[in-house]
PQR file with spaces between the fields and no chain letter, atoms N, CA, C, O and H, PARSE charges and radii, in Angstrom:
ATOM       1  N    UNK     1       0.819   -1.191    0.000 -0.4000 1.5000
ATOM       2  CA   UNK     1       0.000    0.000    0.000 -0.0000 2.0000
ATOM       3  C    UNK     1       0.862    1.255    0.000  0.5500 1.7000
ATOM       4  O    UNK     1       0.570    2.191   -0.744 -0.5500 1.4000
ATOM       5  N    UNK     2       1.773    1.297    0.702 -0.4000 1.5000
ATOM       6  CA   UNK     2       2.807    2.446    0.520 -0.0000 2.0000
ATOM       7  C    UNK     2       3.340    2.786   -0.632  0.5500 1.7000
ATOM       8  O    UNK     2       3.684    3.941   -0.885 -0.5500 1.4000
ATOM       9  H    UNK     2       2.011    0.537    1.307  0.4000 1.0000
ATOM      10  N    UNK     3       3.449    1.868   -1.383 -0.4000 1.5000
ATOM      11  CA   UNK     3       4.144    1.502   -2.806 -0.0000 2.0000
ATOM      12  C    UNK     3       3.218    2.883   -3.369  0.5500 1.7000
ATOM      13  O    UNK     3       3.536    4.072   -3.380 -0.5500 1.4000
ATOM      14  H    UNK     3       3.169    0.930   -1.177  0.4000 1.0000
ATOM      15  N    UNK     4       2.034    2.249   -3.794 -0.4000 1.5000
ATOM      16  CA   UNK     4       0.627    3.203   -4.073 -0.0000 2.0000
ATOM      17  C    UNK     4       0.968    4.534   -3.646  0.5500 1.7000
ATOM      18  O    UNK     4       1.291    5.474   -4.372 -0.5500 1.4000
ATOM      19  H    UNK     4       1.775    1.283   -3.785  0.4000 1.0000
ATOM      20  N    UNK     5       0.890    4.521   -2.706 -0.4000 1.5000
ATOM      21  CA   UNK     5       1.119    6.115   -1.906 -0.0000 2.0000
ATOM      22  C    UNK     5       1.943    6.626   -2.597  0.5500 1.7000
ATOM      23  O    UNK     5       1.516    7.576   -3.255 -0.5500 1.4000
ATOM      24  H    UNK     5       0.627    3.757   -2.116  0.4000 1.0000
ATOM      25  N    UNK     6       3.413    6.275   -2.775 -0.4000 1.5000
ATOM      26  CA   UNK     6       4.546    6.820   -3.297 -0.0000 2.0000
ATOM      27  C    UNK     6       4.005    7.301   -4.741  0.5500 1.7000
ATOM      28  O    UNK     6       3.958    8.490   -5.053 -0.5500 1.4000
ATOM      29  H    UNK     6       3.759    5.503   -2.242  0.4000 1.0000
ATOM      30  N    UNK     7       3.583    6.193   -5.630 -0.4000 1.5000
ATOM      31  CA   UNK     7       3.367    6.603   -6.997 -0.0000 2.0000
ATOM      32  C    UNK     7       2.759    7.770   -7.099  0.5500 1.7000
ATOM      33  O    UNK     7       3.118    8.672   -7.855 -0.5500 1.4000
ATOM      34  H    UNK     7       3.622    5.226   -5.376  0.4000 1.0000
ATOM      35  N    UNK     8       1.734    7.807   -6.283 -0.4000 1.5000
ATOM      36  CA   UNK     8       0.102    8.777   -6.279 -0.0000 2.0000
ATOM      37  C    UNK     8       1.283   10.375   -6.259  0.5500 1.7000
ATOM      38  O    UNK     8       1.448   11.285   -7.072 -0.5500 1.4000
ATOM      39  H    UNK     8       1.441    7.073   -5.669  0.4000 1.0000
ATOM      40  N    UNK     9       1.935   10.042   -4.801 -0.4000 1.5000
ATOM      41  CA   UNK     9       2.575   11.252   -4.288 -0.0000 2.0000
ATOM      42  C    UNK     9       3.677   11.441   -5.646  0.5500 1.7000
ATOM      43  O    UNK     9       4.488   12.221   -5.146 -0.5500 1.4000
ATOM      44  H    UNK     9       1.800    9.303   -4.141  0.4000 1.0000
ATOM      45  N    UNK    10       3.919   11.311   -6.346 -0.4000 1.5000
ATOM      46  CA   UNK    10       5.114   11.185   -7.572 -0.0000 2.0000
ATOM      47  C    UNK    10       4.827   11.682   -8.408  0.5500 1.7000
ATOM      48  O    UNK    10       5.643   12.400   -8.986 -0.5500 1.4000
ATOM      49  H    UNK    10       3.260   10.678   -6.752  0.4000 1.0000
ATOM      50  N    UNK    11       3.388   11.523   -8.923 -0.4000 1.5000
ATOM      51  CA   UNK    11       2.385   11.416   -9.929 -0.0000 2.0000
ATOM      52  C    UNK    11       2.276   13.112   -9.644  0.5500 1.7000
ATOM      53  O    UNK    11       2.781   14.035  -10.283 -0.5500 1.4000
ATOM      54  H    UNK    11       2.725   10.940   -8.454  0.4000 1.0000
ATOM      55  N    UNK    12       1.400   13.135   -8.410 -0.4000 1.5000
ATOM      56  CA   UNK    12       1.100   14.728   -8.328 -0.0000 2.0000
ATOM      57  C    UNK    12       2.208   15.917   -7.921  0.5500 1.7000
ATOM      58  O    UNK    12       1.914   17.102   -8.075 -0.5500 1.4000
ATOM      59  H    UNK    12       0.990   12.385   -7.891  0.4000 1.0000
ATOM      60  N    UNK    13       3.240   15.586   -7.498 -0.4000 1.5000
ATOM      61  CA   UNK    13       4.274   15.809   -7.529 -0.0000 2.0000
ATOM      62  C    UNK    13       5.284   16.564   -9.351  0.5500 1.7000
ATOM      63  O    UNK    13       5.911   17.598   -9.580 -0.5500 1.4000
ATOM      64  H    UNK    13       3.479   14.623   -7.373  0.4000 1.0000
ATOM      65  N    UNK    14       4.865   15.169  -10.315 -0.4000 1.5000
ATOM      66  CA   UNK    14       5.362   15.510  -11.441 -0.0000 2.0000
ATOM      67  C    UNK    14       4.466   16.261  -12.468  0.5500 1.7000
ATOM      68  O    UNK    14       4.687   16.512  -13.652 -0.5500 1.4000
ATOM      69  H    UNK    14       4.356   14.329  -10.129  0.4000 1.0000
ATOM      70  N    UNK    15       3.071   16.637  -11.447 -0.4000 1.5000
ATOM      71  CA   UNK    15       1.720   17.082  -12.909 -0.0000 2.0000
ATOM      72  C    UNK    15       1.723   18.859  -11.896  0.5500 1.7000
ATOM      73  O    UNK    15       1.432   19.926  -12.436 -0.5500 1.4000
ATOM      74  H    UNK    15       2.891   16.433  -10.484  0.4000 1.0000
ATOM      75  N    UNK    16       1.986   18.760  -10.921 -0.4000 1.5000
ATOM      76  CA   UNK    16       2.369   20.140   -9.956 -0.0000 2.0000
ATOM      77  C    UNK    16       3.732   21.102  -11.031  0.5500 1.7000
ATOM      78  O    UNK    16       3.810   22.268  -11.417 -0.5500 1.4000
ATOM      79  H    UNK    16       2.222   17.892  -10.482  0.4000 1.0000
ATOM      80  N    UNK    17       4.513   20.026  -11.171 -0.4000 1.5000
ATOM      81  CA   UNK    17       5.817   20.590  -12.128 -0.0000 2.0000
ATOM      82  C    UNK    17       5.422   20.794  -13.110  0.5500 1.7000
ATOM      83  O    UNK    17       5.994   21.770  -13.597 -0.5500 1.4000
ATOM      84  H    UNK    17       4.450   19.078  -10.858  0.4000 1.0000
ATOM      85  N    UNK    18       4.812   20.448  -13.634 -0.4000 1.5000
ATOM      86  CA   UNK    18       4.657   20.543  -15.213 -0.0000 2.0000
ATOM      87  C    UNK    18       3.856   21.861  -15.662  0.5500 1.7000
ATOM      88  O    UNK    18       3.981   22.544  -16.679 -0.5500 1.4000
ATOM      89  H    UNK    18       4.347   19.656  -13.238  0.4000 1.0000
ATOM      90  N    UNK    19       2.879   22.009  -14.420 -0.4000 1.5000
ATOM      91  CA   UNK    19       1.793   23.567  -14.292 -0.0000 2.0000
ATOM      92  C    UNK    19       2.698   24.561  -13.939  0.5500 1.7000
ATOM      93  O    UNK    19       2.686   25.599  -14.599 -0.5500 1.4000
ATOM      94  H    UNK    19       2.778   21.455  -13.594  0.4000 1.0000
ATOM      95  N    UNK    20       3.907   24.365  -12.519 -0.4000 1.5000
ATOM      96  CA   UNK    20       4.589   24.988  -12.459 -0.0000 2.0000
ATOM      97  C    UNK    20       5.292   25.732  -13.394  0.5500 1.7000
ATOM      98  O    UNK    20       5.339   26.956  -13.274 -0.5500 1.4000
ATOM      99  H    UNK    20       3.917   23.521  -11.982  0.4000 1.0000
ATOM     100  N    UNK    21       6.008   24.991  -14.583 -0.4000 1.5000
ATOM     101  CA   UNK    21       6.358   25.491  -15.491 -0.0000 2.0000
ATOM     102  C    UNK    21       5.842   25.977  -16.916  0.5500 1.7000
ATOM     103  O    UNK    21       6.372   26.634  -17.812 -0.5500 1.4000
ATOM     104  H    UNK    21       5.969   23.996  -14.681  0.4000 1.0000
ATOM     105  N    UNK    22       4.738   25.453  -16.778 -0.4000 1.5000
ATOM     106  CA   UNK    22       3.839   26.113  -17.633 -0.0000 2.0000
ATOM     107  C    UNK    22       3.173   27.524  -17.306  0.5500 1.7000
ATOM     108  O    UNK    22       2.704   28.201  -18.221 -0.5500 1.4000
ATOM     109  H    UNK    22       4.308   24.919  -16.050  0.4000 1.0000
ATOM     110  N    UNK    23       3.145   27.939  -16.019 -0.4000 1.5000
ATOM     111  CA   UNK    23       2.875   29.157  -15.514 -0.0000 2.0000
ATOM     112  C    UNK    23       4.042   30.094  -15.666  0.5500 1.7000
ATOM     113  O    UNK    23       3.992   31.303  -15.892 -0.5500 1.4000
ATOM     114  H    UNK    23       3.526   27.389  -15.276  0.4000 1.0000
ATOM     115  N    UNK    24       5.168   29.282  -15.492 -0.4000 1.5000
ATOM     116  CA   UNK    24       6.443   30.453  -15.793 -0.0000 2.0000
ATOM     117  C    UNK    24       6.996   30.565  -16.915  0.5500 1.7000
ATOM     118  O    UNK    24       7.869   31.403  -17.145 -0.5500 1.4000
ATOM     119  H    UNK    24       5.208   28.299  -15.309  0.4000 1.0000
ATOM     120  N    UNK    25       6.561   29.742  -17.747 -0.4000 1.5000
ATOM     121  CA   UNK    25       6.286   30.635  -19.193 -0.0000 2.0000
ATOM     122  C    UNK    25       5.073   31.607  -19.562  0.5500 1.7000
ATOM     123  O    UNK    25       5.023   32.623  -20.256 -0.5500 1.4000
ATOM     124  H    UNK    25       5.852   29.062  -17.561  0.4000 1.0000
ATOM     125  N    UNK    26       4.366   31.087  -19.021 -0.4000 1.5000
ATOM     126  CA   UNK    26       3.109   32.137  -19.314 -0.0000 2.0000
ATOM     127  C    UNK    26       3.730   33.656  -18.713  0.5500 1.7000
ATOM     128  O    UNK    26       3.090   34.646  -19.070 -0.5500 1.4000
ATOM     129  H    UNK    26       4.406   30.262  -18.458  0.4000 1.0000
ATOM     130  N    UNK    27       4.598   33.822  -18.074 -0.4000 1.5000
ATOM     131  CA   UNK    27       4.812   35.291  -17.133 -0.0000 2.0000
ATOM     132  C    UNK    27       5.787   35.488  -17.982  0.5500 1.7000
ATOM     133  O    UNK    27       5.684   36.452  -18.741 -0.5500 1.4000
ATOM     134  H    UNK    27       5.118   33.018  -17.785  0.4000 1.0000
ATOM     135  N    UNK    28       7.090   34.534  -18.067 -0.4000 1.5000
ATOM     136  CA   UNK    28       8.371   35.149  -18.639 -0.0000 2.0000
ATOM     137  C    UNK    28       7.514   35.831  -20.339  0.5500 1.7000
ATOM     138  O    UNK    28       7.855   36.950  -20.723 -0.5500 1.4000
ATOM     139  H    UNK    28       7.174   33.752  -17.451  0.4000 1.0000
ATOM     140  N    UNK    29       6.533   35.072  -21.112 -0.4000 1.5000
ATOM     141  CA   UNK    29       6.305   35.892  -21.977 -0.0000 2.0000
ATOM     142  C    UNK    29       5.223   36.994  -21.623  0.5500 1.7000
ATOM     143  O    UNK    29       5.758   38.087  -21.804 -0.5500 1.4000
ATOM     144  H    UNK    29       6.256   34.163  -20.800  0.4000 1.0000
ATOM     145  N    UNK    30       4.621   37.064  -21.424 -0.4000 1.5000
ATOM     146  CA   UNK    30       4.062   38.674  -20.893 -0.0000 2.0000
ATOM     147  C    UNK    30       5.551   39.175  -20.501  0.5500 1.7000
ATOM     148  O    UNK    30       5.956   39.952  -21.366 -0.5500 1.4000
ATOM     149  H    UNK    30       4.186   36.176  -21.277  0.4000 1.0000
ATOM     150  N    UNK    31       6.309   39.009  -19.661 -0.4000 1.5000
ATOM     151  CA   UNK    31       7.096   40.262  -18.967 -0.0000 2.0000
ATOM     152  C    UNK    31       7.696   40.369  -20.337  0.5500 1.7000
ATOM     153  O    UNK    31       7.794   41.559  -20.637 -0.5500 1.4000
ATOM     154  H    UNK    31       5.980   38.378  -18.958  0.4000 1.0000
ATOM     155  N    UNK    32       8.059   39.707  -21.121 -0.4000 1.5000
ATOM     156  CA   UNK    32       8.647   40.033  -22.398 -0.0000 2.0000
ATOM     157  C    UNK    32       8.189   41.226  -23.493  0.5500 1.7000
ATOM     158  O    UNK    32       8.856   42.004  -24.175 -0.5500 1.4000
ATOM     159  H    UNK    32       7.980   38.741  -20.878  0.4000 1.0000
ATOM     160  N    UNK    33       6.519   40.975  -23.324 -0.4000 1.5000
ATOM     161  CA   UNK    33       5.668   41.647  -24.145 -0.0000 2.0000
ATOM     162  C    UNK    33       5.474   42.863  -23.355  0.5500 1.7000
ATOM     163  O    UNK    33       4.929   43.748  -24.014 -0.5500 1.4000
ATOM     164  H    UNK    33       5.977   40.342  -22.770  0.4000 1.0000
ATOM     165  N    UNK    34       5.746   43.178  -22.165 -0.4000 1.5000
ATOM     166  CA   UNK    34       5.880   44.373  -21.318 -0.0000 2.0000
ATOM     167  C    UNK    34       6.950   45.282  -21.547  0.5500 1.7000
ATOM     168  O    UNK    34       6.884   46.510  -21.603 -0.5500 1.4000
ATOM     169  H    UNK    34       6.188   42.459  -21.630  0.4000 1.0000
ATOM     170  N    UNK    35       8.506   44.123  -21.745 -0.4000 1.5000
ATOM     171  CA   UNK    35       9.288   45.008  -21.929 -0.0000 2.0000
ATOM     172  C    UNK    35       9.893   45.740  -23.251  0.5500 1.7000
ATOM     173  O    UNK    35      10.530   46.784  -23.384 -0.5500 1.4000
ATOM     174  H    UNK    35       8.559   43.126  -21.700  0.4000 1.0000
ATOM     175  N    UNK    36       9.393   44.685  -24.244 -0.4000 1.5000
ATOM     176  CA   UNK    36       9.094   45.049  -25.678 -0.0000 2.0000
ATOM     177  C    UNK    36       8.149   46.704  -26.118  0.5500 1.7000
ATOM     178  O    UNK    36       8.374   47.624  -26.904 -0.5500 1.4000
ATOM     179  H    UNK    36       8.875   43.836  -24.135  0.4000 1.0000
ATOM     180  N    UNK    37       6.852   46.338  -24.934 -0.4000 1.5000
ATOM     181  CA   UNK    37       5.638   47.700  -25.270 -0.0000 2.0000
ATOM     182  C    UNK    37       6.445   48.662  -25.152  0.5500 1.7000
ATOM     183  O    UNK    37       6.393   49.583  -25.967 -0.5500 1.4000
ATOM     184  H    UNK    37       6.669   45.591  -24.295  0.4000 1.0000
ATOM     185  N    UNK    38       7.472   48.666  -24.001 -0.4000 1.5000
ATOM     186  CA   UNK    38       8.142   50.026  -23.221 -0.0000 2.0000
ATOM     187  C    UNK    38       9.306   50.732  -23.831  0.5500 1.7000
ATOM     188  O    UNK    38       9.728   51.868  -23.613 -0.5500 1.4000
ATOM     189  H    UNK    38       7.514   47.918  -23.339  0.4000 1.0000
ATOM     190  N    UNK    39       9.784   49.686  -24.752 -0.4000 1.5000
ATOM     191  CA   UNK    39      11.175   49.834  -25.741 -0.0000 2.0000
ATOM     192  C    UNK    39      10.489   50.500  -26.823  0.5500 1.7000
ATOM     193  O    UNK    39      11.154   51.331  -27.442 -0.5500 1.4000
ATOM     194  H    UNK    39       9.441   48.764  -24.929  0.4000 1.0000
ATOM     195  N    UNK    40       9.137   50.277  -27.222 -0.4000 1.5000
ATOM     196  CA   UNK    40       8.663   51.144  -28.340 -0.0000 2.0000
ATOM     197  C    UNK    40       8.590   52.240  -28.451  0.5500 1.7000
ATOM     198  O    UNK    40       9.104   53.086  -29.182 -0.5500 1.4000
ATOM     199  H    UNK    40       8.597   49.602  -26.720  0.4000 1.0000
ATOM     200  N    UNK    41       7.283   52.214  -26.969 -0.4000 1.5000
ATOM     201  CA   UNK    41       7.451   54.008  -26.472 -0.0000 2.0000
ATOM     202  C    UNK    41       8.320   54.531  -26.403  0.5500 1.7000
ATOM     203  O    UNK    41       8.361   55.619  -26.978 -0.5500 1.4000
ATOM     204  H    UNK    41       6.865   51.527  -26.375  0.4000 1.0000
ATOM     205  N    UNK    42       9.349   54.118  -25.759 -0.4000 1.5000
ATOM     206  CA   UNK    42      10.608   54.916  -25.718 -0.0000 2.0000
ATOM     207  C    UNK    42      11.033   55.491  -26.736  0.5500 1.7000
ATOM     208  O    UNK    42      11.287   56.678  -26.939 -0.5500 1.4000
ATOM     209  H    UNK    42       9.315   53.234  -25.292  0.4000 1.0000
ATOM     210  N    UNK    43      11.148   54.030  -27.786 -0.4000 1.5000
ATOM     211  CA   UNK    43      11.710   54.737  -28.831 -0.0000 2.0000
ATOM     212  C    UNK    43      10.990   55.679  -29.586  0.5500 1.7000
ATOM     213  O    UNK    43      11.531   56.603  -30.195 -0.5500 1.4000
ATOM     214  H    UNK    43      10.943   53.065  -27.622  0.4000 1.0000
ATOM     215  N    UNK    44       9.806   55.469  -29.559 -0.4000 1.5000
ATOM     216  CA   UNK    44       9.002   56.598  -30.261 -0.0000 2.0000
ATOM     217  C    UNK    44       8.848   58.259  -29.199  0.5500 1.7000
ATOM     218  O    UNK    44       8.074   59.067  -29.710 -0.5500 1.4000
ATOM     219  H    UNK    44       9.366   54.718  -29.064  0.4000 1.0000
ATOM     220  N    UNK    45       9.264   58.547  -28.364 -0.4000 1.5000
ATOM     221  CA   UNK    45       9.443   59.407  -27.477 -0.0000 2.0000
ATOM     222  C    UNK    45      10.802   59.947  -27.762  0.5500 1.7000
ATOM     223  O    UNK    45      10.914   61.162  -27.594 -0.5500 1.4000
ATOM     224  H    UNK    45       9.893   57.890  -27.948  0.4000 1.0000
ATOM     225  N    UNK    46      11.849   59.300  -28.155 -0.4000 1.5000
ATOM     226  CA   UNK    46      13.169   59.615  -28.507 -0.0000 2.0000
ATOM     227  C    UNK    46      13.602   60.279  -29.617  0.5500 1.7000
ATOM     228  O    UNK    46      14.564   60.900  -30.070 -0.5500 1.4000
ATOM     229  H    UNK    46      11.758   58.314  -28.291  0.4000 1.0000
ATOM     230  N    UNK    47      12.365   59.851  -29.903 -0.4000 1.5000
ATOM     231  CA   UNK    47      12.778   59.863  -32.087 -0.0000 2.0000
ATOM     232  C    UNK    47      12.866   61.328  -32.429  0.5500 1.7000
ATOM     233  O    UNK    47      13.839   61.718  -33.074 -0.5500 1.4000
ATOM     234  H    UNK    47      11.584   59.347  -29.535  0.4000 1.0000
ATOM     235  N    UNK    48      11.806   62.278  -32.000 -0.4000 1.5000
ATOM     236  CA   UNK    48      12.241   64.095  -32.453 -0.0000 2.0000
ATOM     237  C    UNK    48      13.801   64.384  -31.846  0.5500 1.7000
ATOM     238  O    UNK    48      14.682   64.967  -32.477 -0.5500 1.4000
ATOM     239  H    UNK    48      11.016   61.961  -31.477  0.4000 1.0000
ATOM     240  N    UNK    49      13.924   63.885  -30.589 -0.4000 1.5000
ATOM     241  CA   UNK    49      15.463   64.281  -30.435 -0.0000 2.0000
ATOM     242  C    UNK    49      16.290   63.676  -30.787  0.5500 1.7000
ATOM     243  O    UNK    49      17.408   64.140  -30.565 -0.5500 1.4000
ATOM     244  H    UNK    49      13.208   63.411  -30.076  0.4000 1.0000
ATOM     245  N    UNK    50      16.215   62.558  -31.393 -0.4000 1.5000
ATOM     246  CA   UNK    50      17.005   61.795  -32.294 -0.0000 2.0000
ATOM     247  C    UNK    50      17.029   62.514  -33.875  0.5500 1.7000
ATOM     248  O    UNK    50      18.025   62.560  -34.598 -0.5500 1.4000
ATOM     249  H    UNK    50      15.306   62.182  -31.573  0.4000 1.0000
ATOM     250  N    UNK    51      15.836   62.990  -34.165 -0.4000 1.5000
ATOM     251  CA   UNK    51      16.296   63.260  -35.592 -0.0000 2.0000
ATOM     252  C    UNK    51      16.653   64.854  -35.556  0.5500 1.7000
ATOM     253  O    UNK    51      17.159   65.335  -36.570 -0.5500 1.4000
ATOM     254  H    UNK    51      15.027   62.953  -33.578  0.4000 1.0000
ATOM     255  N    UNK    52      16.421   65.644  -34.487 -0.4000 1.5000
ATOM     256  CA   UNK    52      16.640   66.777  -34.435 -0.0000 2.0000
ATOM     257  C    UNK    52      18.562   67.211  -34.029  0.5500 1.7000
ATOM     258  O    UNK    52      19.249   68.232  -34.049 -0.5500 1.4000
ATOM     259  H    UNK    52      16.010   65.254  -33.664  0.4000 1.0000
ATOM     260  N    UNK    53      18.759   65.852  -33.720 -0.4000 1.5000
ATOM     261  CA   UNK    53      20.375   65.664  -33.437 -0.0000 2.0000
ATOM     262  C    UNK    53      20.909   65.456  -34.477  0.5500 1.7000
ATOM     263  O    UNK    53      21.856   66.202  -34.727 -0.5500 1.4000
ATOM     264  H    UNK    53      18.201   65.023  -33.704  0.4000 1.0000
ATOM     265  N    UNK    54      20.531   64.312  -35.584 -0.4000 1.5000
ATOM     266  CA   UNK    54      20.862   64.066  -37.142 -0.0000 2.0000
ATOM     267  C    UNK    54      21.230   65.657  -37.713  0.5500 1.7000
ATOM     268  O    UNK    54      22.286   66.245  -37.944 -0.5500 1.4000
ATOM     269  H    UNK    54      19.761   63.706  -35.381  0.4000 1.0000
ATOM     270  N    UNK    55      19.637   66.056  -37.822 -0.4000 1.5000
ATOM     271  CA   UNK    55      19.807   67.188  -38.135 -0.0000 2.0000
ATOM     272  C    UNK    55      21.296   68.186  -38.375  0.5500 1.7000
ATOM     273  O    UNK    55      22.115   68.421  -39.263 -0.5500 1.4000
ATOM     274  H    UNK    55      18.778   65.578  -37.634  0.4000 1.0000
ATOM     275  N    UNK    56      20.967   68.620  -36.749 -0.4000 1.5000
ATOM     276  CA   UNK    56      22.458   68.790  -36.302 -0.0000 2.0000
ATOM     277  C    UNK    56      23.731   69.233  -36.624  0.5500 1.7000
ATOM     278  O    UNK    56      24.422   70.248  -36.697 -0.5500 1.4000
ATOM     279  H    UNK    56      20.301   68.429  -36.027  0.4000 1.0000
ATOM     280  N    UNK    57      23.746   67.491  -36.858 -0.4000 1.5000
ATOM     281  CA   UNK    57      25.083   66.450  -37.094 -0.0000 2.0000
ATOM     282  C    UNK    57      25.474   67.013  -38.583  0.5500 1.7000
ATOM     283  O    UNK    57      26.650   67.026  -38.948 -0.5500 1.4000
ATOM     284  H    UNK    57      23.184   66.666  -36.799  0.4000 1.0000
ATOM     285  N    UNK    58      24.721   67.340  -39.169 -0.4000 1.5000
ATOM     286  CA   UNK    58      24.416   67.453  -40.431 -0.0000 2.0000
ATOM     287  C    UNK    58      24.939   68.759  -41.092  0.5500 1.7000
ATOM     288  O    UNK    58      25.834   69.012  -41.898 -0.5500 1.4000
ATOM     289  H    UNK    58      23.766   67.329  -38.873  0.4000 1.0000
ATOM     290  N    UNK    59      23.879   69.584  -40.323 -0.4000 1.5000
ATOM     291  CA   UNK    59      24.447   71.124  -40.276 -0.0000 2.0000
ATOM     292  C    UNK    59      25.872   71.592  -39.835  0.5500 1.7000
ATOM     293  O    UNK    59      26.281   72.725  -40.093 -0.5500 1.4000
ATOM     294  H    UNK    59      23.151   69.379  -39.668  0.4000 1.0000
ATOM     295  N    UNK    60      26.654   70.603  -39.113 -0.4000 1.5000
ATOM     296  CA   UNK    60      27.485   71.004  -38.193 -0.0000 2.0000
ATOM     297  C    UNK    60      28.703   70.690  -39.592  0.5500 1.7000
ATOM     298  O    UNK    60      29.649   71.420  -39.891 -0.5500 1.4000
ATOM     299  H    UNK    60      26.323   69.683  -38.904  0.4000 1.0000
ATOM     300  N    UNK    61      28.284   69.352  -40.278 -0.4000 1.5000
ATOM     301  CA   UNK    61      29.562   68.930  -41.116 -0.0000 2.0000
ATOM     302  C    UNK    61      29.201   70.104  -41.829  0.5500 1.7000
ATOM     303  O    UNK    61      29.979   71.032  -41.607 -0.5500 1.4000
ATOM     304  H    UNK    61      27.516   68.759  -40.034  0.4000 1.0000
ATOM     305  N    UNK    62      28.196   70.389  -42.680 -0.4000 1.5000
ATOM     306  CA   UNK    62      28.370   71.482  -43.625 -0.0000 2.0000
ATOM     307  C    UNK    62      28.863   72.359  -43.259  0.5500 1.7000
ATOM     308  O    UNK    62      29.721   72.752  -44.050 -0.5500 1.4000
ATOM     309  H    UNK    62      27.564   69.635  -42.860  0.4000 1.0000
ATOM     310  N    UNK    63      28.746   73.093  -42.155 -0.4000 1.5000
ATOM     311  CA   UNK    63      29.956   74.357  -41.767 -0.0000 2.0000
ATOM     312  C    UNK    63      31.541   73.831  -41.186  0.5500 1.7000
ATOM     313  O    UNK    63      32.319   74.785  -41.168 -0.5500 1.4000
ATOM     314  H    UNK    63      28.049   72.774  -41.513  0.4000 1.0000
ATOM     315  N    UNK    64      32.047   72.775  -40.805 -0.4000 1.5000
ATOM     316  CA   UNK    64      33.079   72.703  -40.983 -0.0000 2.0000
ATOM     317  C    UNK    64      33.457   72.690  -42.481  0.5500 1.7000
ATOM     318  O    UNK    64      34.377   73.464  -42.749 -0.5500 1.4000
ATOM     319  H    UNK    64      31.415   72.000  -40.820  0.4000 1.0000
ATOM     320  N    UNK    65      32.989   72.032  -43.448 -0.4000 1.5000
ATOM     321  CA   UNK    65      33.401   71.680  -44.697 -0.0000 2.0000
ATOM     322  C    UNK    65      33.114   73.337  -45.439  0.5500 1.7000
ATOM     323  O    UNK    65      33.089   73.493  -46.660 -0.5500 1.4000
ATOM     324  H    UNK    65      32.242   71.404  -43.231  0.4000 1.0000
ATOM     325  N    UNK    66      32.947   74.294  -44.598 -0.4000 1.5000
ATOM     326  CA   UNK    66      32.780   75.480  -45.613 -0.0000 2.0000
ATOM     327  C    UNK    66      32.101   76.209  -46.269  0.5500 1.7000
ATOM     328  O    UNK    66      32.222   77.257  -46.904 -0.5500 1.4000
ATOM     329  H    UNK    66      32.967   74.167  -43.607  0.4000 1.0000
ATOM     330  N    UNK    67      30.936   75.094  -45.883 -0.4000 1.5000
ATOM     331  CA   UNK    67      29.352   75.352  -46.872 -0.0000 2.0000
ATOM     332  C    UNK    67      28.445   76.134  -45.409  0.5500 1.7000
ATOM     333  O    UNK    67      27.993   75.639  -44.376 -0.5500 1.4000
ATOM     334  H    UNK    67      30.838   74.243  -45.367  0.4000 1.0000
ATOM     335  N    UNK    68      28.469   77.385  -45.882 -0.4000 1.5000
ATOM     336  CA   UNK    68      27.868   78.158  -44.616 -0.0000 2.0000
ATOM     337  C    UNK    68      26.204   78.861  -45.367  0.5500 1.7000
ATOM     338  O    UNK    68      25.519   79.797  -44.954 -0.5500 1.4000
ATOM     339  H    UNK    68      28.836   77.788  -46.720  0.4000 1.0000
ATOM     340  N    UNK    69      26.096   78.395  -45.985 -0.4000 1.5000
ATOM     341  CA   UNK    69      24.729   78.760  -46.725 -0.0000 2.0000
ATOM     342  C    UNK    69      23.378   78.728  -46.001  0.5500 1.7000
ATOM     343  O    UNK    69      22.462   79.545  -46.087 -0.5500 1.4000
ATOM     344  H    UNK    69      26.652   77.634  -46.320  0.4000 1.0000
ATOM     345  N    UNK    70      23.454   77.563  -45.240 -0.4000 1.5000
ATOM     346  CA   UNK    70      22.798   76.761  -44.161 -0.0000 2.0000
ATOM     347  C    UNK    70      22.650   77.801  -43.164  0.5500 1.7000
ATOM     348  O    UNK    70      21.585   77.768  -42.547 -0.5500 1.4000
ATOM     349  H    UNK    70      24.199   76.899  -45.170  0.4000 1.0000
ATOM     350  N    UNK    71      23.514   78.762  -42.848 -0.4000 1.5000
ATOM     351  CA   UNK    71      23.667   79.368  -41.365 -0.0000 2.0000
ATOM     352  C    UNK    71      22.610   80.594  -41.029  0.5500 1.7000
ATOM     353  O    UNK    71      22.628   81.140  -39.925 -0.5500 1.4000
ATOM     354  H    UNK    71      24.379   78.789  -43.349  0.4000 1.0000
């Protein structure tokens, strides 16, 4: 009868693990899809001072190189 016991306890033991880890995939991808949403915004929050730096970058070579037309 113990024998029994053991299996039973083994059994639910190995179907406990299996939810276990099926739940921590279920989170690791959401937190994924969380940290993905936040990398967007960002980047879309970044982007005028990103291209307003291009910009810039841009203007800045043309007046070293001489070309002051821009100014």
């Amino acid at each position: 009868m113990t024998f029994i016991a053991v299996g039973i306890g083994a059994a639910v033991a190995v179907g406990s693990a299996a939810y276990a880890g099926q739940q921590q995939k279920k989170a690791q991808s959401q937190a994924l899809a969380a940290q993905e949403n936040a990398y967007g915004q960002q980047q879309s929050l970044l982007s005028p001072y990103s291209d307003a730096g291009k910009t810039a970058l841009t203007q800045l070579a043309a007046l070293n190189a001489g070309n002051y037309s821009g100014v």
